[in-house]
N, C-alpha and C positions, 0 to 999 in steps of 0.2 A: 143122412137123416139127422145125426146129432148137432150140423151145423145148421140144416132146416129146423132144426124149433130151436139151436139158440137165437136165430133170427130173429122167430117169432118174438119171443122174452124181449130182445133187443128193441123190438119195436115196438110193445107193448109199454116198456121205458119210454121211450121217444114220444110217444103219445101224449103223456104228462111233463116235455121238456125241448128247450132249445138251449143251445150254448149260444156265446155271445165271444165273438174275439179281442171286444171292447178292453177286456180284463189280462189279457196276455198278450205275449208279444207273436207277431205270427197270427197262427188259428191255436197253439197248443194254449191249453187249459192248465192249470193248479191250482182251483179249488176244490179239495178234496173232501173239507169236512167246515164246521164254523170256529174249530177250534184254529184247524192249520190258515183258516184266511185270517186269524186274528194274531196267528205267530209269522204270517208272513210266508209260511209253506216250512218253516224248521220245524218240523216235525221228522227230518232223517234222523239224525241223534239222537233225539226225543224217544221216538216212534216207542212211545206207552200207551196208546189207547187203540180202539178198532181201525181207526183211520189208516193205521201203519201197514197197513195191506197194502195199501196205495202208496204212501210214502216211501215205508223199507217193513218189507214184510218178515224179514229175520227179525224186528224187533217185536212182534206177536210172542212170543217166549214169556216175555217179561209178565204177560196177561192170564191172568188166574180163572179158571173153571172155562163157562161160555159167557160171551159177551160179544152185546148187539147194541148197534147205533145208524142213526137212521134221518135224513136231515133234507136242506137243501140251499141253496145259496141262491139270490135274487141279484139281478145285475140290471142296469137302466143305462145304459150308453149313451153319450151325445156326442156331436160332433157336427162341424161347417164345414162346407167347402166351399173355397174358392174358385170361379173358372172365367179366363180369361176369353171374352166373343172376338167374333172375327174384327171388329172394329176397336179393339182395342181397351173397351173397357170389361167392367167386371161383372160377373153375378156370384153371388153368395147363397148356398143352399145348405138349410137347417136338415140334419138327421130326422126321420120320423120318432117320433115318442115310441116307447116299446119295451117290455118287461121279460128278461127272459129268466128262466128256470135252470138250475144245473143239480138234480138230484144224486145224492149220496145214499150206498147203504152197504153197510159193513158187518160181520159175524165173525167170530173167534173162538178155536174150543181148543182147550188147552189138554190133549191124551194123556199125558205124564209126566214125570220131571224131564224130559229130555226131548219129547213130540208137541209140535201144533199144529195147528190149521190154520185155514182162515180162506173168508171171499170177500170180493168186495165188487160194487157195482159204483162206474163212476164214470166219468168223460173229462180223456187226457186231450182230446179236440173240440173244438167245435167255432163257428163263424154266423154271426147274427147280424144284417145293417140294412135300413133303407131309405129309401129318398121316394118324394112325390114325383112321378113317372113325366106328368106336364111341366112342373117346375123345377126339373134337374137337368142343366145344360150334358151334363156326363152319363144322360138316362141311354144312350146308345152303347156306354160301356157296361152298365151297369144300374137297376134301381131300386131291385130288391135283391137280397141273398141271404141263405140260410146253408149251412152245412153242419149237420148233429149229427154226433157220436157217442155211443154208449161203449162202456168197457165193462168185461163182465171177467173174475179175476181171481179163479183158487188157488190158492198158494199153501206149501207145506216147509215148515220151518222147523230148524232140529237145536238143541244148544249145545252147543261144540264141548265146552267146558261152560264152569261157573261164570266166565266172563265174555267169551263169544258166541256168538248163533248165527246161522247160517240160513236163507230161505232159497225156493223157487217155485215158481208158478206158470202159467200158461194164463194169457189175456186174449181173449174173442174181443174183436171191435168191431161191431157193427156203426156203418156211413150213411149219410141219408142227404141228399144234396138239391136244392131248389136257387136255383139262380135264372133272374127274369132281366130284358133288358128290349129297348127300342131295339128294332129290327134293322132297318136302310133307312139317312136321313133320305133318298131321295123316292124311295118306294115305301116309304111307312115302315106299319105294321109292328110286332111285337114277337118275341122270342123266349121261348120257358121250357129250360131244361131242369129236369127230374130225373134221379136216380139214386138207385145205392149199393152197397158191395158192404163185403166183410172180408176182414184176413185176421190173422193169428202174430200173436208177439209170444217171446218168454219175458220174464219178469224174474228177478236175483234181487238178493239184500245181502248186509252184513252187518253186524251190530255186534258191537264193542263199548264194556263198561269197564270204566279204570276210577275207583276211588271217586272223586268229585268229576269226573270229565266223561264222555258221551261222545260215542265216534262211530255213525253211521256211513251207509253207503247204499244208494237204491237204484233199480237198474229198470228199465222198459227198453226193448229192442225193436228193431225192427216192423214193421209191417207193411206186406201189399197188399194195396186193396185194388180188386178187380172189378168196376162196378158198371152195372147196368141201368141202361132209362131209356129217355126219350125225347127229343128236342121236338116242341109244337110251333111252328112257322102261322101267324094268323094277320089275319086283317093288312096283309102287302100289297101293292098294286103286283102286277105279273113282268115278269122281266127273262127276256132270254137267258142269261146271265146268272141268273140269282135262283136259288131254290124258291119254289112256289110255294104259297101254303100248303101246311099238312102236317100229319107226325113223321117221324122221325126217328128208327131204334139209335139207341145210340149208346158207344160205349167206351170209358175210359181208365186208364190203370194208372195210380200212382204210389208213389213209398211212402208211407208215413214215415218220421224219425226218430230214433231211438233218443231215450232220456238218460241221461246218469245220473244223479243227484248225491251228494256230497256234506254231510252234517256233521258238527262239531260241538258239543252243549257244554257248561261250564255251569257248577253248583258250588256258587262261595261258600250258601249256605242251604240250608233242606230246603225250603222255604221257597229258594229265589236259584232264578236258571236262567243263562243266557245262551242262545246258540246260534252260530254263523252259518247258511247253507249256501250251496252255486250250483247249480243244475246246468250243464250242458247239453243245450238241446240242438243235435246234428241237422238243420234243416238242409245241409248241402244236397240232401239224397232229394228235394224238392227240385226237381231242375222245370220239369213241366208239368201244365196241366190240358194234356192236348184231347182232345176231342173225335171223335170216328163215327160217321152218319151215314146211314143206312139207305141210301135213295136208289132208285129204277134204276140211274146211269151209274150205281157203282157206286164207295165207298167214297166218302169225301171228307176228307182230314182238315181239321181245324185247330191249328197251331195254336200254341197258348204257352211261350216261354215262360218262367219264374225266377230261376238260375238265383234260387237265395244261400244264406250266407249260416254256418253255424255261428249260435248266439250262447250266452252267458246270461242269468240271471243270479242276483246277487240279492241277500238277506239278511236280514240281523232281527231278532226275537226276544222277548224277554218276556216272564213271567210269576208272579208272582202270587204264594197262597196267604191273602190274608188271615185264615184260619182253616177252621175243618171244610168248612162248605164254600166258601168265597174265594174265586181265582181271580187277578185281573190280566189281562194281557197287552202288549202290542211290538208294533214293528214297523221297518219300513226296506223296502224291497225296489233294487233298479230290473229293470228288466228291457233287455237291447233287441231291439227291430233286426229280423231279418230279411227283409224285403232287398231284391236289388234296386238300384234307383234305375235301372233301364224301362224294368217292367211293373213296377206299381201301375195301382187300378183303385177304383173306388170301392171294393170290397171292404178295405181297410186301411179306412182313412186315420191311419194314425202311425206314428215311428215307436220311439223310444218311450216305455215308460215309468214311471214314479210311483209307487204302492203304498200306504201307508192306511196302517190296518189296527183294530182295535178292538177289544171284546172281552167277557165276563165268562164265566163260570160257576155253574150252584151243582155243588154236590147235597143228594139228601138218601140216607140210608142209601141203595143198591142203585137210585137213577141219579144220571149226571144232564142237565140243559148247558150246552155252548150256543153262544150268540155272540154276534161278531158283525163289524162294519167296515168294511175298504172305501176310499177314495182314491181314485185313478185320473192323475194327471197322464195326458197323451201329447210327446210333444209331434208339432209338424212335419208333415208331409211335402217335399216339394217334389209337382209333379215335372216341372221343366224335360228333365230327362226323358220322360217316360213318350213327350211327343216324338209321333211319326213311328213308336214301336208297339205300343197297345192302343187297341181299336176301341174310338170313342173317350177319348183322355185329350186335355184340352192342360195348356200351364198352365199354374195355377198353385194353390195348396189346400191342407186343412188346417184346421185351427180350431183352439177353445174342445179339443177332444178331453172331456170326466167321462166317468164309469162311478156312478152308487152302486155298492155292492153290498150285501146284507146276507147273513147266513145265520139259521139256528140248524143245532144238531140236539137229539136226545136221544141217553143213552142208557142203558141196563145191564147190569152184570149179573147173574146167576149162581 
């Protein structure tokens, strides 16, 4: 029952949102709030404001009475692809125009000198991309795809002594997954699977102040997600061989990866703060994403290797209070593909990428507004390897992949 209406909630989020993979490497997300897209995501070390729920929820201590923040980050993806025809020459296809949403909301009460709380509502996944169905040579692997996630996230945080604190929590992730694509170049037709699951992680921090330095550490573990839908087969011609039109139960399981994340802050002066983060995110536990179809003659499996790689993302932050009310920030952020180059697809037309991020702050009496803007450089894609092992992948590459990103957050302390 209790994971029947976190569902609900779950969905109720989704409603008002899509993630976009444009902005991370993989499908994993960290946009957390507009202040952490303007530091870059250092906010481990940091982790002073609601957001650290997400980031490193042991550093929730540091926060006085209750306080609430409330936001969302805007993301605009582009990106080409290249794809080589059977005759040797090329076609180029533009990404569709598309705005997507990644909603944040955060609470903190602070019980006593030595107890906190905290929740936070956020999405450590998510995958957004499409292409025009007639005019995309690669519409047979792929031409629209959506995958959204909501995290939903209470955490209880203690302080060890005057200078350590310790958290944990339990994170509900509810999945929600639409991926459409050409059916048989030689029988037509179209193919659109739907579905979604939810599974459970724990979530850990630690936070350590030493004089002028800042030494977090943030944990997300784990999750399977078991999920359910339904593949719809329409408009094919009829082939002995081939599934007919029609629905389709359909169902698949995979591991989301657990995150570590890694803070370091440095304060020359009160003023001014700089902090180094590196998140390890274990995509090894991604090996597949296979598929199981429900038909008259029996269960019918549809292979879908991935066999990715654990990645690294890397940060550097800085921030500055020109006075009581005025912050400015920025940063810049590498973040590494972990795609293998056997099985790339046009989901995610992009490798390696370049973050570089920037934003303001106005504190006035008890409300704070963050605003915040990312530009994401995506470098290429080459698909060469990927022929002859994913269906409907032609050589070729991407190119010219940015991501605008824009975030405000505001916030209230009590």
């Amino acid at each position: 029952m209790k994971r029947h209406f976190l569902s609900i909630v779950a969905s109720c989020v989704l409603l008002l949102a899509v993630a976009t993979s444009a902005s991370a490497a993989g499908f994993a997300l960290y946009e957390w709030s507009a202040r952490g897209n303007a530091l870059g995501g250092t906010l481990v070390g940091r982790a002073d404001d609601p957001s650290a729920v997400a980031y490193n929820p042991a550093g929730i201590t540091q926060l006085e009475g209750t306080q609430i923040a409330v936001g969302v980050s805007l993301a605009s993806p582009f990106s080409e692809v290249v794809t080589t025809n059977p005759d040797s020459s090329t076609t180029t296809t533009d990404s569709k125009d598309a705005l997507f949403a990644i909603p944040h909301f955060y609470v903190t009460h602070k019980i006593n000198d030595k107890w906190s709380i905290g929740f936070g509502e956020f999405s450590r996944f998510g995958l957004g991309f499409g292409y025009d169905k007639d005019d995309f040579p690669g519409a047979y692997n792929v031409y629209d795809a959506t995958i959204q996630t909501v995290s939903l996230n209470p955490n209880i945080a203690y302080k060890i002594t005057d200078r350590l604190s310790a958290a944990v929590g339990l994170e509900y992730i509810y999945v929600d997954v639409a991926i459409k694509k050409k059916y048989n170049k030689l029988l037509g037709g179209t193919s659109k699977l739907t579905g979604s699951g939810d599974g459970v992680a724990l979530t850990a921090g630690l936070h350590y102040k030493l004089d002028q330095w800042r030494f977090g550490v943030g944990y997300h573990s784990q999750a399977k997600i078991d999920a359910d839908g339904e593949t719809k087969i329409s408009g094919a011609a009829s082939h002995p061989m081939a599934l007919p039109n029609g629905t389709y139960d359909t169902k698949t399981s995979i591991v989301l990866p657990d995150m570590i994340s890694f803070g370091i802050t440095y304060y020359p002066i009160e003023e001014l703060s700089f902090e180094f983060a590196a998140i390890n995110t274990r995509w090894s536990t991604y090996r597949n994403f296979d598929l199981f179809l429900d038909t008259p003659a029996g269960t019918v499996p549809v292979a879908q290797p991935k066999d990715w790689d654990d990645v690294w993302r890397f940060s550097l932050g800085a921030e500055y209070d020109i006075n009581e009310n005025w912050t400015i920030r920025g940063s810049y952020s590498y973040d590494e593909a972990p795609e293998n180059a056997k099985y790339v697809d046009y989901m995610i037309p992009a490798a390696d990428r370049h973050l570089i991020g920037a934003g303001v702050g106005y504190k006035v009496n008890n409300w704070t507004i963050d605003v915040a803007y990312t530009y994401i450089i995506a470098e290429s894609v080459d698909y060469d390897d990927a022929v002859g092992n994913v269906t409907g992948v032609s050589a070729g590459k991407s190119q010219n992949g940015v991501t605008h990103m824009g975030a405000v957050t505001v916030g209230y302390a009590f």
